[in-house]
C-alpha positions, -999 to +999 in steps of 0.1 A: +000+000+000+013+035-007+028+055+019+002+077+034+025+105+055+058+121+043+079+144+060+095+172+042+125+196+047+136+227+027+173+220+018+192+245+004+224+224-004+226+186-011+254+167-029+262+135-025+290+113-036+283+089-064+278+054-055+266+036-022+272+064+003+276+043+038+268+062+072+287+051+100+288+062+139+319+051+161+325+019+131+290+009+139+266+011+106+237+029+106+225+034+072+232+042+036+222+068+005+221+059-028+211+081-061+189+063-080+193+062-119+168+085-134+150+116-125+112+123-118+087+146-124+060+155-108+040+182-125+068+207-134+090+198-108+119+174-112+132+157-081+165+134-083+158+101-063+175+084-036+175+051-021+181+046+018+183+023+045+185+032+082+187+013+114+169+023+144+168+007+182+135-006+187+127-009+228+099-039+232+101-068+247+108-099+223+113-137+225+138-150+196+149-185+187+187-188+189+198-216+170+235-212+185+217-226+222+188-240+212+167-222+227+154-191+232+162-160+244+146-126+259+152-093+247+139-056+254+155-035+225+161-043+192+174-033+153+155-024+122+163-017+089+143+006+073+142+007+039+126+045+024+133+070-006+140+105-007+128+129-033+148+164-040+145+192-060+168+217-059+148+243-077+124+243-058+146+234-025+125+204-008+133+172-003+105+145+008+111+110+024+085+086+028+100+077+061+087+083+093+099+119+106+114+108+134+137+085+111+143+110+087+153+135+115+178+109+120+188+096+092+198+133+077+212+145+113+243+116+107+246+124+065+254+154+072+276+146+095+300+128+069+329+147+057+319+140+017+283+153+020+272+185+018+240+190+029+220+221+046+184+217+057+161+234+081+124+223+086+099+249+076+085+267+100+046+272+092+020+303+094-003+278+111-029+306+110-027+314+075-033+277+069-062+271+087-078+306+069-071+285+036-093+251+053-128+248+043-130+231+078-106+229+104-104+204+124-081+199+148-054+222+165-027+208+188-006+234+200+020+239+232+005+257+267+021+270+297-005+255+318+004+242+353+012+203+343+008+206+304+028+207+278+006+198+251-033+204+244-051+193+215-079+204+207-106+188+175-141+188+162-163+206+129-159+240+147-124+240+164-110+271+149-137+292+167-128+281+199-113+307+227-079+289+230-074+275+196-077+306+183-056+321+204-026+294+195-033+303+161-029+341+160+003+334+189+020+308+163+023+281+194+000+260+173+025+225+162-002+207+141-035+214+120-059+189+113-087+199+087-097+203+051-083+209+017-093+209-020-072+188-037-080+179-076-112+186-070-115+164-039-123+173-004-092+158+017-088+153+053-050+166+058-027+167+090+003+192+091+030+196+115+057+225+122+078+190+124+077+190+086+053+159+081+023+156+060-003+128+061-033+121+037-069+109+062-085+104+031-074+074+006-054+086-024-069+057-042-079+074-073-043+085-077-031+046-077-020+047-111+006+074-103+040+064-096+044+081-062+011+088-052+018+107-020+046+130-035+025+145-061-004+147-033+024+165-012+032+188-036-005+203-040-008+204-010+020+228+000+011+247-030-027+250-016-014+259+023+015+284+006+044+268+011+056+267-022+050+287-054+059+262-088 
C-alpha cells in the first residue's frame, strides 16, 4: 500500500558522492544513500531520487529463537532496517522522504555529519494561522501551553478554529499541528500538518493509484494549496 504520510525539509544544499554512500557512527553502521538512476517529475518539478536504509533501536520486549543454544532468548530492544526513498528538487529546495519523521530526523542528522556530503536543511517553519484561513474546515489544532502540568493540548471537532484557545494558539503561532480540510484535484481531503515537517493524507489517495508516487505528487498540491511553495 502507498505511503500515506511524508515528512518534508527545505534544503538549500545537497550533494552526495556517487555510489553507495555508507553512514557510519563510532564503526558501527547505521545506514546508507544511494542516487537512483533517473529523474522524476512530478507536474513541473523534477526531483532526483535516492534510495536509503537506516537502522533504528526498537525498545519492546521480544522472544527470539537462537539456533546457537537451542533455545530461546529474551530481549527488550532491538534493530530495524528501514528501507525509504527520498525525493529532491533543488529548484524548488525540498526534499520528501516517505519515512517516518522521526527516522528522517535521523537519518539526515548523521549524512550530514560525513565529511563527503554536503547537505543544509532546516524544517519549515509554518503560518499555522494562515493555513487554517485556507481550510474549508478545520479540524483539529494541537498546540503547546504554559498551563500548570501541560505541555501539550489538543484540541478537535467541525468547529475547532472558533474556539477561545485554539484561536488564540493560532494568532500566537504556538499552534504544532492542524488537522482539517483541503481541495485537492477537486477532492475534499482530510489533511494533518505539523511545524515537524510531516504531512499525512486521512483520506485514501486511491484514485491516484495509477501514479507512480502517489503521496509525493499529493504533497506537492498540498504545500502549494497551504503556501508553502510557489511552482
Amino acid at each position: 500500500m502507498p505511503a500515506t504520510s511524508i515528512s518534508f525539509r527545505r534544503v538549500t544544499q545537497f550533494v552526495i558522492p556517487k555510489g553507495l554512500v555508507k553512514i557510519t557512527k563510532a564503526n558501527v553502521p547505521l545506514g546508507s544513500i544511494q542516487r537512483d538512476s533517473h529523474t522524476l517529475t512530478v507536474g513541473r518539478v523534477v526531483f532526483e531520487k535516492y534510495k536509503c536504509q537506516y537502522t533504528k533501536d526498537i525498545i519492546d520486549d521480544i522472544t527470539v529463537y537462537d539456533t546457537n543454544i537451542e533455545g530461546y532468548v529474551e530481549y527488550n530492544q532491538y534493530k530495524k532496517s528501514v528501507d525509504f526513498n527520498i525525493f529532491y528538487s533543488s529548484k524548488q529546495q525540498i526534499l520528501f522522504s516517505d519515512a517516518t519523521t522521526p527516522v528522517t530526523k535521523k537519518f539526515l542528522k548523521q549524512l550530514a555529519l560525513k565529511d563527503d556530503v554536503e547537505l543544509d536543511y532546516q524544517t519549515i517553519h509554518l503560518d499555522m494561522k494562515n493555513i487554517s484561513s485556507r481550510m474549508p474546515q478545520t479540524r483539529g489544532i494541537r498546540f503547546s501551553t504554559v498551563d500548570e502540568g501541560v505541555t501539550r493540548k489538543n484540541f478537535s471537532g467541525d468547529e475547532v478554529d472558533i474556539n477561545e484557545e485554539a484561536v488564540e494558539a493560532l494568532q500566537n503561532d504556538t499552534a504544532i499541528q492542524i488537522i482539517g480540510t483541503l481541495d485537492i484535484e477537486g477532492r475534499g481531503r482530510t489533511v494533518m500538518i505539523s511545524q515537524a515537517g510531516t504531512l499525512m493524507s486521512f483520506t485514501s489517495l486511491v484514485d491516484m493509484d495509477g501514479r507512480e508516487y502517489p503521496m509525493l505528487e499529493f504533497s506537492l498540491e498540498v504545500l502549494q494549496e497551504i503556501g508553502v511553495l510557489t511552482l
